[in-house]
Backbone as a printed PyTorch tensor [residue, N CA C, xyz], in Angstrom:
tensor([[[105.9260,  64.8550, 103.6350],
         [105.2490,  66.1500, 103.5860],
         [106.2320,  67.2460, 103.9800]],

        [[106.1400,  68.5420, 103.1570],
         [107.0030,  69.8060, 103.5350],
         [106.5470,  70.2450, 104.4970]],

        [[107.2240,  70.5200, 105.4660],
         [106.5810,  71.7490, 106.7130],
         [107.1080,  72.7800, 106.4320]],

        [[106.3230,  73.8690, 107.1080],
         [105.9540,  75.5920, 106.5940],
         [107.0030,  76.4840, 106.6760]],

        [[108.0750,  75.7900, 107.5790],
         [109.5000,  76.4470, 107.5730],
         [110.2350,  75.7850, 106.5670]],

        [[110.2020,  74.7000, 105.8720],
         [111.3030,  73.9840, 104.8890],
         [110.1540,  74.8230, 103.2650]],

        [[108.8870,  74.8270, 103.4130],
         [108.7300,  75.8010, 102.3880],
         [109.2180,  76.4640, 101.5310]],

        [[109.1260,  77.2160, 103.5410],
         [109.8230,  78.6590, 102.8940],
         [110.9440,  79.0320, 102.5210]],

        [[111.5490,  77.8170, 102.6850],
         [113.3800,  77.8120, 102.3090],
         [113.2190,  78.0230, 100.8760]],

        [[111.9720,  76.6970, 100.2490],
         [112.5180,  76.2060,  99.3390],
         [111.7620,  77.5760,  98.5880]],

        [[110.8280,  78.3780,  98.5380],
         [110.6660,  79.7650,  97.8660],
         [111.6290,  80.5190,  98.1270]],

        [[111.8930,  81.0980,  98.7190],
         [113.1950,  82.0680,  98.6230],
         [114.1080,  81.4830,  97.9640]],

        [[114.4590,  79.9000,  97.6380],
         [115.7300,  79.5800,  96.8450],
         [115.1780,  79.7550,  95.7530]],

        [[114.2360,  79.5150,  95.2550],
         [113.3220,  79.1240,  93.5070],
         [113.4360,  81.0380,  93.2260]],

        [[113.4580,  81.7260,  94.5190],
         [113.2640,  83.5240,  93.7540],
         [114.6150,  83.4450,  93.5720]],

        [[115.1740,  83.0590,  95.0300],
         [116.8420,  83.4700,  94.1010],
         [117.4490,  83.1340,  93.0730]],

        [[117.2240,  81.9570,  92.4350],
         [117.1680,  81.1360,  91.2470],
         [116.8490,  82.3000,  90.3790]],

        [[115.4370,  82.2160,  90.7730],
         [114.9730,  82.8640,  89.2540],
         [115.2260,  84.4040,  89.1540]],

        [[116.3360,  85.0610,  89.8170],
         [116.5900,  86.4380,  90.1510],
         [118.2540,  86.0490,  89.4940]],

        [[117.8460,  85.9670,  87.8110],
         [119.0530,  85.5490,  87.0490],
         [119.4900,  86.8600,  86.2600]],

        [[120.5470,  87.0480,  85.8730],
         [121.2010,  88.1390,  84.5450],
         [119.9770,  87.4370,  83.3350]],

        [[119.9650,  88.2850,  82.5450],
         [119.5540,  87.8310,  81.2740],
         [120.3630,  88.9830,  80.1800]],

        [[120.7560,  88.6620,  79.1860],
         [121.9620,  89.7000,  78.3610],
         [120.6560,  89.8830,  77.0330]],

        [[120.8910,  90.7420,  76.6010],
         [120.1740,  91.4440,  75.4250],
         [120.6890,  90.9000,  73.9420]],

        [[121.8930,  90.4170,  74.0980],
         [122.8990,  89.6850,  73.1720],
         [124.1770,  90.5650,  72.5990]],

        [[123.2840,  92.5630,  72.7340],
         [124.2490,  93.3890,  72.0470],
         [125.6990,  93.5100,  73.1290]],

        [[126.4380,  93.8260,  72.2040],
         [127.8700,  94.0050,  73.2220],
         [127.8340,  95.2990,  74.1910]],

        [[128.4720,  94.9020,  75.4580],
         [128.8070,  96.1000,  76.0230],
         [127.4350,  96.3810,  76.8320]],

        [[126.0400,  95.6020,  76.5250],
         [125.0060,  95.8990,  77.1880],
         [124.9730,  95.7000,  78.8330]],

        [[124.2450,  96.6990,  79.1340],
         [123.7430,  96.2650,  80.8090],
         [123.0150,  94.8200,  80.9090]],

        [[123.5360,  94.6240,  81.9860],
         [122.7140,  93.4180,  82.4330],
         [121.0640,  93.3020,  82.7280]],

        [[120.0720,  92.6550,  82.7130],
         [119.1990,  93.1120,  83.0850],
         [118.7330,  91.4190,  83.4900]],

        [[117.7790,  92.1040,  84.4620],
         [117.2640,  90.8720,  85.3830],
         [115.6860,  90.5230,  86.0030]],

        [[115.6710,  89.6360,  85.9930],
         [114.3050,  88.7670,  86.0390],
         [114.2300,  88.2510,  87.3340]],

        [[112.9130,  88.4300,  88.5740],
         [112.4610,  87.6770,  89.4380],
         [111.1230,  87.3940,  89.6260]],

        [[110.3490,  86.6790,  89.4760],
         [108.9030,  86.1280,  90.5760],
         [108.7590,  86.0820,  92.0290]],

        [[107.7210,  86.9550,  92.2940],
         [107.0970,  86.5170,  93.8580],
         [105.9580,  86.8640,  93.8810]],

        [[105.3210,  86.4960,  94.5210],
         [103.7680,  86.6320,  95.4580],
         [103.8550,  87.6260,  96.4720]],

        [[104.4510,  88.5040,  96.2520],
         [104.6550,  89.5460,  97.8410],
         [103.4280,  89.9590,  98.4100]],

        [[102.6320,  90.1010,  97.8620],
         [101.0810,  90.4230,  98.6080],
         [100.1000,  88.9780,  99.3570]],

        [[100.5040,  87.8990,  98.5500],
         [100.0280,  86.5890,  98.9750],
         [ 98.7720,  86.5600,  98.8540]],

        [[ 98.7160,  87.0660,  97.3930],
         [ 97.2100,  86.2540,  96.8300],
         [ 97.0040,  85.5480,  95.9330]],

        [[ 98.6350,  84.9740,  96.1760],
         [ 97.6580,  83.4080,  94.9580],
         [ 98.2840,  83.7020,  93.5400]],

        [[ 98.7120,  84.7720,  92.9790],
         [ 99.1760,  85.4670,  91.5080],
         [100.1950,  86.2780,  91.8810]],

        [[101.0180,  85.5400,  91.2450],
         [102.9970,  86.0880,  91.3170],
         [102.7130,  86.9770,  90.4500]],

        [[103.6000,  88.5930,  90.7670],
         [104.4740,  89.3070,  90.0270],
         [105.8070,  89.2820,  89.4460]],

        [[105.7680,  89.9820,  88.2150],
         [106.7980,  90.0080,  87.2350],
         [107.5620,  91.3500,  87.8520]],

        [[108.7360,  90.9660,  88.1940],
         [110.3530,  92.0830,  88.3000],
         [111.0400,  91.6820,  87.5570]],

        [[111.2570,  92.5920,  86.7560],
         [111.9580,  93.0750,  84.9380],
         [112.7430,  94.3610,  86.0230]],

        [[114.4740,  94.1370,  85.9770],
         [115.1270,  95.3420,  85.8480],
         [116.2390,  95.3900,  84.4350]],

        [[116.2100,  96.5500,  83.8230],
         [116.7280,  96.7310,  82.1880],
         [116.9300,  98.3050,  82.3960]],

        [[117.7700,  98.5370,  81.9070],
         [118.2960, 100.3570,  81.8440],
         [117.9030, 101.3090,  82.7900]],

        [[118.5210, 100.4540,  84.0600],
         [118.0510, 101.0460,  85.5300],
         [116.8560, 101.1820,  85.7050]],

        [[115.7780, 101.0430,  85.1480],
         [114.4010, 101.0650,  85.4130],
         [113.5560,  99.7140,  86.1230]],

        [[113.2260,  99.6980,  87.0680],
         [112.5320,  98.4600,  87.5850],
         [111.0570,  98.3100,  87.4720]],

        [[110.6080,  97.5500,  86.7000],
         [108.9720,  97.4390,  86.4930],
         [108.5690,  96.1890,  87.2070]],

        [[107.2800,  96.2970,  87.6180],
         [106.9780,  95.1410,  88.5250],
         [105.2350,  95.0230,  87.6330]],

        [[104.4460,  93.7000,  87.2310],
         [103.5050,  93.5880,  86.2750],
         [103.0250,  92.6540,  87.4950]],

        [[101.7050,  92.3090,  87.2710],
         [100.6080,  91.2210,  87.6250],
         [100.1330,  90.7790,  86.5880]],

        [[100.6200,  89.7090,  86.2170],
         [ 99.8850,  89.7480,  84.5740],
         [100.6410,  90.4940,  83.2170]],

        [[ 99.6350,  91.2280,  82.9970],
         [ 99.6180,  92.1840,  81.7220],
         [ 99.3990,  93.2220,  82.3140]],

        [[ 98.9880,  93.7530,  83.8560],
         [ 98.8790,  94.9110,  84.4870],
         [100.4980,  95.6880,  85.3160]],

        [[100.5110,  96.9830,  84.9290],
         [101.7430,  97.2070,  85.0790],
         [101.0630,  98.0330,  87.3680]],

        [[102.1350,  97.1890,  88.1950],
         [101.6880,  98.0490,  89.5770],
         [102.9350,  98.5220,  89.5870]],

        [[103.7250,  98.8270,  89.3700],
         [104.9810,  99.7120,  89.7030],
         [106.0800,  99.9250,  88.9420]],

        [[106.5580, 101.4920,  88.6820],
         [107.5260, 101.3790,  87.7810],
         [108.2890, 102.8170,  88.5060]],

        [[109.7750, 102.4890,  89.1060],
         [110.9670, 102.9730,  89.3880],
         [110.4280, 104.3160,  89.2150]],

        [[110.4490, 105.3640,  89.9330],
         [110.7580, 106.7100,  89.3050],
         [111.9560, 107.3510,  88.2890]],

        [[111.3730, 107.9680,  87.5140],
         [112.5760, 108.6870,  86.3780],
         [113.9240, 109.1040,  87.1900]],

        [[113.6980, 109.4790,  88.2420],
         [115.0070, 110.1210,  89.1780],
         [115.5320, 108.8220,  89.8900]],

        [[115.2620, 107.5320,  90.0820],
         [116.0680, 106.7790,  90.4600],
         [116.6930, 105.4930,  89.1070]],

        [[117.8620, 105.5510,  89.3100],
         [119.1140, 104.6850,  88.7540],
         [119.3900, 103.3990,  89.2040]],

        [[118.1330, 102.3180,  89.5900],
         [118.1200, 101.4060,  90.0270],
         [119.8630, 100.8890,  89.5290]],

        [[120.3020,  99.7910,  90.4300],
         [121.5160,  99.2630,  90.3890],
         [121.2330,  97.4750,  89.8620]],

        [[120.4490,  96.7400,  91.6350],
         [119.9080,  95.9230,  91.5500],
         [118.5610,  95.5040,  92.5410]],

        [[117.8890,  94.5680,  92.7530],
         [117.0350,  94.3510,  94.0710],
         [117.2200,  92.6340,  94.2180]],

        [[116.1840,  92.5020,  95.4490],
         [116.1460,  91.5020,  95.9320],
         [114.8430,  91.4060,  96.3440]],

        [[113.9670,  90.0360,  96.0900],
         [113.1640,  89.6550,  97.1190],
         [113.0420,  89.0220,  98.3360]],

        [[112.6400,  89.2730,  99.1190],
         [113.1240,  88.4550, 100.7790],
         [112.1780,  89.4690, 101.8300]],

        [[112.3460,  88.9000, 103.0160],
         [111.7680,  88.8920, 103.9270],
         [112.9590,  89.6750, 104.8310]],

        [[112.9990,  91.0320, 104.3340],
         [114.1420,  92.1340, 105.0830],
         [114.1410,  92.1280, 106.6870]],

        [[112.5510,  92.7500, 106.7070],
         [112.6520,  92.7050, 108.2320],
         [111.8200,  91.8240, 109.1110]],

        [[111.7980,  90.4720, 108.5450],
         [111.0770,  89.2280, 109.5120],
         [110.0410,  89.4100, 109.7870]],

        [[109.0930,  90.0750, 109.2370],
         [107.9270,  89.9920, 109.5920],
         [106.9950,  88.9640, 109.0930]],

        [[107.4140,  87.9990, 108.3680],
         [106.8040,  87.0740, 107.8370],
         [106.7470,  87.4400, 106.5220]],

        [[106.4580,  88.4790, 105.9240],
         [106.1440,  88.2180, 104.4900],
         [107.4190,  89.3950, 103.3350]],

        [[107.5270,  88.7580, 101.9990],
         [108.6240,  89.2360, 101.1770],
         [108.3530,  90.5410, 101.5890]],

        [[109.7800,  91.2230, 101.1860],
         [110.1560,  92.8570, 100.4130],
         [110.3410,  92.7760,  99.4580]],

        [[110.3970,  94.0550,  98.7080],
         [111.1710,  94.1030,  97.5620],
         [112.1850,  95.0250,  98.0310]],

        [[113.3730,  94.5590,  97.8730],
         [114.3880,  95.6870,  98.2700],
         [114.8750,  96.1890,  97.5510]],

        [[115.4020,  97.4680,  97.4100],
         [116.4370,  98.1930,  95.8980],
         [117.2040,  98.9130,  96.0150]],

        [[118.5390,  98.8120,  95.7280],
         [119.6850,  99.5450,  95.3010],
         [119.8740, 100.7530,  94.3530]],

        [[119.5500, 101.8070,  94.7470],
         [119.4580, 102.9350,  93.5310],
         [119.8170, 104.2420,  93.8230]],

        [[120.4060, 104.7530,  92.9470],
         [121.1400, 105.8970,  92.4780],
         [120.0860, 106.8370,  92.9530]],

        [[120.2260, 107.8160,  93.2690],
         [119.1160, 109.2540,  93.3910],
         [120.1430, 110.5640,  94.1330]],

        [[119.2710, 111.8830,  93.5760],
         [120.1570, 113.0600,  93.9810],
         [119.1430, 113.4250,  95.3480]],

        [[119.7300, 113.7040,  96.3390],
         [119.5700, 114.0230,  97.5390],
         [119.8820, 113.0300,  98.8600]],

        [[119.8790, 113.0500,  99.6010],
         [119.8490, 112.2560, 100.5820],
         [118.4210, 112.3260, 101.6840]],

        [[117.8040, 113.7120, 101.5380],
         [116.1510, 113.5870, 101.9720],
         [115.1090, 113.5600, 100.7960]],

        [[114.0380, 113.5100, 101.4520],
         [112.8160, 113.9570, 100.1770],
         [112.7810, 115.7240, 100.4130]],

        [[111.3200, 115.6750, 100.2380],
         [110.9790, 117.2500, 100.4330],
         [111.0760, 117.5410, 102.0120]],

        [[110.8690, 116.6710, 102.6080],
         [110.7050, 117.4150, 104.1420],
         [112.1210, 116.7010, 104.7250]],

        [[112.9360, 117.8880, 105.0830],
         [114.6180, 117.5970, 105.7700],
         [114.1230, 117.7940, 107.4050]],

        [[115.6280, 116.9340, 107.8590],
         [115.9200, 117.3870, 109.1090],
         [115.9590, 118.7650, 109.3820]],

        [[115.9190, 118.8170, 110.7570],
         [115.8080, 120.1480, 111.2550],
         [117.1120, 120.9790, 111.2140]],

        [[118.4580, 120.3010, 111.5780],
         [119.6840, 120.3710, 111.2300],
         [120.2970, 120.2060, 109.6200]],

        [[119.8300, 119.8990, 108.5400],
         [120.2390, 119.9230, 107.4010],
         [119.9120, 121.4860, 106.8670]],

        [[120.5020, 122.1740, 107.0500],
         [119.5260, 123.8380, 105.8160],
         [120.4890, 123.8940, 104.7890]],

        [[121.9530, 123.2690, 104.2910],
         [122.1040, 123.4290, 103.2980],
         [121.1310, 122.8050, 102.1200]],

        [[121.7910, 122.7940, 100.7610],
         [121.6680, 121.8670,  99.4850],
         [121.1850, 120.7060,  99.7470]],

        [[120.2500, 119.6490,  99.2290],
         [120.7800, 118.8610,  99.5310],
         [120.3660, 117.9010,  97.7810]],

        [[121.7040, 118.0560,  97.1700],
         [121.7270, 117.6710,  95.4750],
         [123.2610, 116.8200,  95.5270]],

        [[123.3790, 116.0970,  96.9510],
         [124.4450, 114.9270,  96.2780],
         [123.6130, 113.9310,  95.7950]],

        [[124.8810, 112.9980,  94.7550],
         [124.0090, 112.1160,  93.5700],
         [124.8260, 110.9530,  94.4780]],

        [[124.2640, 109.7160,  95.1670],
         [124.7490, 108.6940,  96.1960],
         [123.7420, 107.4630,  95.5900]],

        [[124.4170, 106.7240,  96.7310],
         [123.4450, 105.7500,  97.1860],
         [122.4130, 105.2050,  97.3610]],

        [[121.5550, 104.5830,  97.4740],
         [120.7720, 104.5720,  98.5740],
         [120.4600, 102.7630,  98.8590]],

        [[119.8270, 102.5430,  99.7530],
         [118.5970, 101.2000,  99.9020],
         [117.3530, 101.4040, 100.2500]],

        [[116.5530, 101.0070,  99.8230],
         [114.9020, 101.4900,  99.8200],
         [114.1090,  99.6670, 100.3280]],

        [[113.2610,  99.9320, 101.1340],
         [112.5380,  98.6760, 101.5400],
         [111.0090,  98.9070, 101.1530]],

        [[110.3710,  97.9360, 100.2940],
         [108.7500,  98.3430, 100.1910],
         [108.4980,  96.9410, 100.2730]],

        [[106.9380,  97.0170, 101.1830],
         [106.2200,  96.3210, 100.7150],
         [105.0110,  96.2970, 100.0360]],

        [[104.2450,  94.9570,  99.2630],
         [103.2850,  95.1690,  98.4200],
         [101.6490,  94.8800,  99.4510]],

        [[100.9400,  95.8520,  99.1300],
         [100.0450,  95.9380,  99.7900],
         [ 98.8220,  96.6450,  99.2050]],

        [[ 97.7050,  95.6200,  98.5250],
         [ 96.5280,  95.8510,  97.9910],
         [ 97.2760,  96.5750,  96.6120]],

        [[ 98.0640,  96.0730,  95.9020],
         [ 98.2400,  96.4010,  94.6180],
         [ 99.5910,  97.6710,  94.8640]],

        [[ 99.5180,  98.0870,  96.1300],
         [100.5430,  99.4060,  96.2050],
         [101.6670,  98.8120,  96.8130]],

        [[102.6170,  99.3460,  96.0770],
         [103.7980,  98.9670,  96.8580],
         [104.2380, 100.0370,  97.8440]],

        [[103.8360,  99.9300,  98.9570],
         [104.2460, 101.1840,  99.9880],
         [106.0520, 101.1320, 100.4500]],

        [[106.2070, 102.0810, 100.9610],
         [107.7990, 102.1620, 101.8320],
         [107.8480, 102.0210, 103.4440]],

        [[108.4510, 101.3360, 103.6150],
         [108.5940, 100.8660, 104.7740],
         [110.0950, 101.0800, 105.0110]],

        [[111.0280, 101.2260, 104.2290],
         [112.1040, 102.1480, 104.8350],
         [112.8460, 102.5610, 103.5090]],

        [[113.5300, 103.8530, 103.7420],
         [114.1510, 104.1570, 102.8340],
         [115.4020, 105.1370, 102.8290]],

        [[116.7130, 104.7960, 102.8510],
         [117.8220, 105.1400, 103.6280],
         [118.1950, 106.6640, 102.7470]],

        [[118.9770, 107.5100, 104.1290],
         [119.1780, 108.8990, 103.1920],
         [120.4610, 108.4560, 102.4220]],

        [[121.3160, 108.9430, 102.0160],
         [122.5260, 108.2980, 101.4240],
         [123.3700, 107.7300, 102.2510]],

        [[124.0360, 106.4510, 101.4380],
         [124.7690, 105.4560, 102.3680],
         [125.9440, 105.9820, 102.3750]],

        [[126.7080, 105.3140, 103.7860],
         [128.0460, 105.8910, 103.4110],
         [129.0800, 105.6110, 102.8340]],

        [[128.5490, 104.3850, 102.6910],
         [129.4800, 103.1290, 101.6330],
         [128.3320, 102.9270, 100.4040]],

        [[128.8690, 102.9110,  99.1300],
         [127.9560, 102.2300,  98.0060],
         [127.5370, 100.4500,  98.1140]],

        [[126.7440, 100.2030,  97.7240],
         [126.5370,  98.6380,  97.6460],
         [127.1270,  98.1070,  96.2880]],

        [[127.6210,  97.4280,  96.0630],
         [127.8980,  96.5640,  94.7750],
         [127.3500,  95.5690,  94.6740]],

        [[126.6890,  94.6030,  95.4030],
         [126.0320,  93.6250,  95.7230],
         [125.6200,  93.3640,  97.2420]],

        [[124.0300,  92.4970,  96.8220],
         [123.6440,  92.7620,  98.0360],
         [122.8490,  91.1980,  98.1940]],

        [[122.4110,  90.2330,  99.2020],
         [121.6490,  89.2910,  99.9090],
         [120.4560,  89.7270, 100.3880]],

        [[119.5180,  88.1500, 100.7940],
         [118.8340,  88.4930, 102.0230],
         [119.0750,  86.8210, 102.2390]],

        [[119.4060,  86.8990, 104.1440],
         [119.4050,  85.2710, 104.5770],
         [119.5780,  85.2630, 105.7360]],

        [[119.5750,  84.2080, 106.5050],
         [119.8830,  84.1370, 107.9270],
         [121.5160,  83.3290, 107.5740]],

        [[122.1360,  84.1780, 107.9820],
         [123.7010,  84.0600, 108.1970],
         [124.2690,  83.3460, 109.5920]],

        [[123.5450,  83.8320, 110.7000],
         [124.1070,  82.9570, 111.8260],
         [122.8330,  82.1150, 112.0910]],

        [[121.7970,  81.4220, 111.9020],
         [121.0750,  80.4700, 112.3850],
         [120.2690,  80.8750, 113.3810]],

        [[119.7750,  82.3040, 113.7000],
         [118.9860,  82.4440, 114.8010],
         [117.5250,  82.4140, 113.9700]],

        [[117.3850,  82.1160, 112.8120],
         [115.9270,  82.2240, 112.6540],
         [115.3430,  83.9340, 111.5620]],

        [[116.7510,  84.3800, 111.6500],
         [115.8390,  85.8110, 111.1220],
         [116.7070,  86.1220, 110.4860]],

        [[116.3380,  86.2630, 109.0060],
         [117.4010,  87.2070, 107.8400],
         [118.0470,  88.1870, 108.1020]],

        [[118.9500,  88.2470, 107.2450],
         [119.9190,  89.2700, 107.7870],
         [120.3220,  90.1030, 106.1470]],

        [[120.7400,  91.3020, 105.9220],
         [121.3200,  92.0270, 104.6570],
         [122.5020,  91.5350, 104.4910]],

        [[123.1580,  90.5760, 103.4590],
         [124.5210,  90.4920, 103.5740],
         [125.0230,  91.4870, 102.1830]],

        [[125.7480,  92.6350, 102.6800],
         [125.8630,  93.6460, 101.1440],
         [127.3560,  93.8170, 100.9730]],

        [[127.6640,  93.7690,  99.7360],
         [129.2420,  93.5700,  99.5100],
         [129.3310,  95.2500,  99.2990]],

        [[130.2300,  96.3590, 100.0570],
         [129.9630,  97.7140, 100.1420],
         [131.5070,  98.0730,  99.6480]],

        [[131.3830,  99.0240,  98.6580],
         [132.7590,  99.6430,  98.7130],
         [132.8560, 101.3460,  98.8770]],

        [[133.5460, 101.5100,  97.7680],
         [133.6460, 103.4260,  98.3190],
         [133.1440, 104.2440,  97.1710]],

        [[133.3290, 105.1570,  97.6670],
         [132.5800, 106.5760,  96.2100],
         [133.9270, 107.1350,  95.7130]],

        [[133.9550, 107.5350,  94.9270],
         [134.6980, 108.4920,  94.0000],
         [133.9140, 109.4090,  93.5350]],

        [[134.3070, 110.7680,  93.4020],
         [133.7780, 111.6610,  93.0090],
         [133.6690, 111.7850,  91.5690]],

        [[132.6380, 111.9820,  90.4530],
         [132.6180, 112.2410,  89.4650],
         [132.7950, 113.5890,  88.6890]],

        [[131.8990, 114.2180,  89.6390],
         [131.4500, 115.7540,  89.1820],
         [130.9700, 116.5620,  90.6810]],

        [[130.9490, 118.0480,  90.4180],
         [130.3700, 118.2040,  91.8410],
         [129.5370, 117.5200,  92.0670]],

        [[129.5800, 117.0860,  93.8930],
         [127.9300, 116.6110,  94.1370],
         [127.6930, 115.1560,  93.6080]],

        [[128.3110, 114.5660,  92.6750],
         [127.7290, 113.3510,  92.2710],
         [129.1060, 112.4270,  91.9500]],

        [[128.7410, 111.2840,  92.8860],
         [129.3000, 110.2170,  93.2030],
         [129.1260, 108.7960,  92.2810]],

        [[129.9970, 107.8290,  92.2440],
         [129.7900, 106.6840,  91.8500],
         [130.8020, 105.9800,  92.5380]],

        [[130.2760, 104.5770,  92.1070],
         [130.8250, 103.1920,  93.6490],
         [132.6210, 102.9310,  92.8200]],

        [[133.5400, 102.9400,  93.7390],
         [134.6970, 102.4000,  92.9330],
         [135.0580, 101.2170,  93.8070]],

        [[134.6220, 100.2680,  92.6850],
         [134.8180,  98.7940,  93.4730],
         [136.1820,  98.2170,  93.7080]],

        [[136.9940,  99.2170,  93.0070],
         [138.4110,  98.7970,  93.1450],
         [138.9280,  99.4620,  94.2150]],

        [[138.4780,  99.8900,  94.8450],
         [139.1910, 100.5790,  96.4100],
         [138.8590,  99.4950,  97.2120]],

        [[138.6650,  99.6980,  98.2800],
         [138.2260,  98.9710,  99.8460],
         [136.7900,  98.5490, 100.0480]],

        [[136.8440,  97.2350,  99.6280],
         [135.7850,  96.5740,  99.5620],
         [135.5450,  95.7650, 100.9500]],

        [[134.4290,  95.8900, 101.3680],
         [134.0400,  94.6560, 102.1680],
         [132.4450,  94.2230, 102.4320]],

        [[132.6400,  93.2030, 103.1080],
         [131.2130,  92.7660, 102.9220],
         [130.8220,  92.8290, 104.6980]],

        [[129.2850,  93.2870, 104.6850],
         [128.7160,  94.0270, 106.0860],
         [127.8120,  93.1380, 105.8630]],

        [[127.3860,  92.7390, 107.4330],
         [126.0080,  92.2030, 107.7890],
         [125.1410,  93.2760, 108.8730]],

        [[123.8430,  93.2390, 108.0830],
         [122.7980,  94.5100, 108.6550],
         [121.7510,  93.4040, 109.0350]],

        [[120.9410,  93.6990, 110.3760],
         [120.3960,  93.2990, 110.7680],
         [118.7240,  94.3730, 110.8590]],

        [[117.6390,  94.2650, 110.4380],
         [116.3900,  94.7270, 110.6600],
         [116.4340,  94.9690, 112.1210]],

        [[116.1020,  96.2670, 112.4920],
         [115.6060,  96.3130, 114.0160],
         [114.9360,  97.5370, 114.2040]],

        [[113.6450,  96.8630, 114.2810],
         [112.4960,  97.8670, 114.1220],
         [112.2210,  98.9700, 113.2490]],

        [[113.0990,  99.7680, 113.5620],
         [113.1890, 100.8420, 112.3880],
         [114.5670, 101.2340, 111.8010]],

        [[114.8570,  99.9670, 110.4630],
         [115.7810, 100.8220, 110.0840],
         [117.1560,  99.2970, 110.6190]],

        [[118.4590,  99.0570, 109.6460],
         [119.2360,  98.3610, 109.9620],
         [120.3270,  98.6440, 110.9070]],

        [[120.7310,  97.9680, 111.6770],
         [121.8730,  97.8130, 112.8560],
         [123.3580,  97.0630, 112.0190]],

        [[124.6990,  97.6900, 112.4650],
         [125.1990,  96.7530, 111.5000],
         [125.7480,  95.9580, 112.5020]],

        [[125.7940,  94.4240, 111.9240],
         [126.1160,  93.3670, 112.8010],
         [127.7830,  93.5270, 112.7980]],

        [[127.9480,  92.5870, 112.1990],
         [129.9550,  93.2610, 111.3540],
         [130.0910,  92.9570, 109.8280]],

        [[131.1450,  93.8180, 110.1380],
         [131.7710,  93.5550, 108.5380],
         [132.6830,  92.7020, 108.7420]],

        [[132.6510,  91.8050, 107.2480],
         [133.6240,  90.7070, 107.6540],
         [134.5720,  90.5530, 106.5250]]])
């Protein structure tokens, strides 16, 4: 018989599995990618389809979430970000600003840089709410995990981060050929701690 911790290993490996490239066949195309989970835990897995930066998430034939027009999804992950027992959906995506509508009290310039970001939601009664969502990073992600890395029991972000290059005013993109490294972020309460980069 499985016990409830070897489970759960073996779901998070079957999402990571199934959190494959799939190619369109045309040349030169973006990658686009496929995962299953149950993030709400009722019994009926959702469909994550990401294809031309857009991330759609289905129940069925019912569409519950689809990327906003202003974000440039990269990639995501399903996992259990901040240990609370049940999946995230996490996402990597492009967007102009680093706040929403309501800024710090100290920000009064602009705020129209084109960055980074990581966004944490979970699914809840059909909504996928936010539960965290970072202003711009200071490193880009190029790839990103979710796992317990040292064995204490609680996942950790393992994200391969490099640098920005400037494109145009204001708007940035990741140049993976500079100074790359890979960081471990740890969930703590509100918002990640970084463990090290290694």
């Amino acid at each position: 018989m499985v016990n409830a911790p070897n489970l759960r290993k073996i779901f998070v490996l079957v999402l990571i599995l199934l959190t494959i490239p799939l190619f369109s066949g045309a040349d030169d195309s973006a990658p686009q990618y496929r995962a299953v989970g149950d993030l709400d835990g009722n019994g009926r897995t959702e469909d994550y389809f990401l294809a031309d930066a857009v991330l759609t998430v289905k129940e069925g034939t019912r569409l519950l979430w689809k990327s906003p027009t202003d974000y440039r999804v990269d990639s995501f992950v399903l996992g259990d970000i901040d240990n609370d027992g049940r999946d995230n959906l996490v996402i990597s995506l492009w967007k102009e600003g680093s706040f929403g509508e309501i800024r710090p009290f100290w920000h009064t310039g602009e705020d129209t840089g084109y960055k980074n970001h990581l966004f944490v939601y979970a699914l809840q009664e059909d909504t996928f709410k936010p539960v965290w969502c970072s202003s711009n990073l200071d490193r880009p992600i190029l790839t990103f995990a979710i796992r317990d890395v040292n064995g204490d029991g609680l996942n950790e972000l393992i994200a391969e981060e490099g640098e920005y290059h400037k494109v145009a005013v204001e708007r940035y993109a990741a140049y993976s050929d500079g100074n790359v490294r890979t960081a471990v972020w740890q969930w703590q309460e509100w918002g990640f701690s970084l463990q090290e980069p290694i």
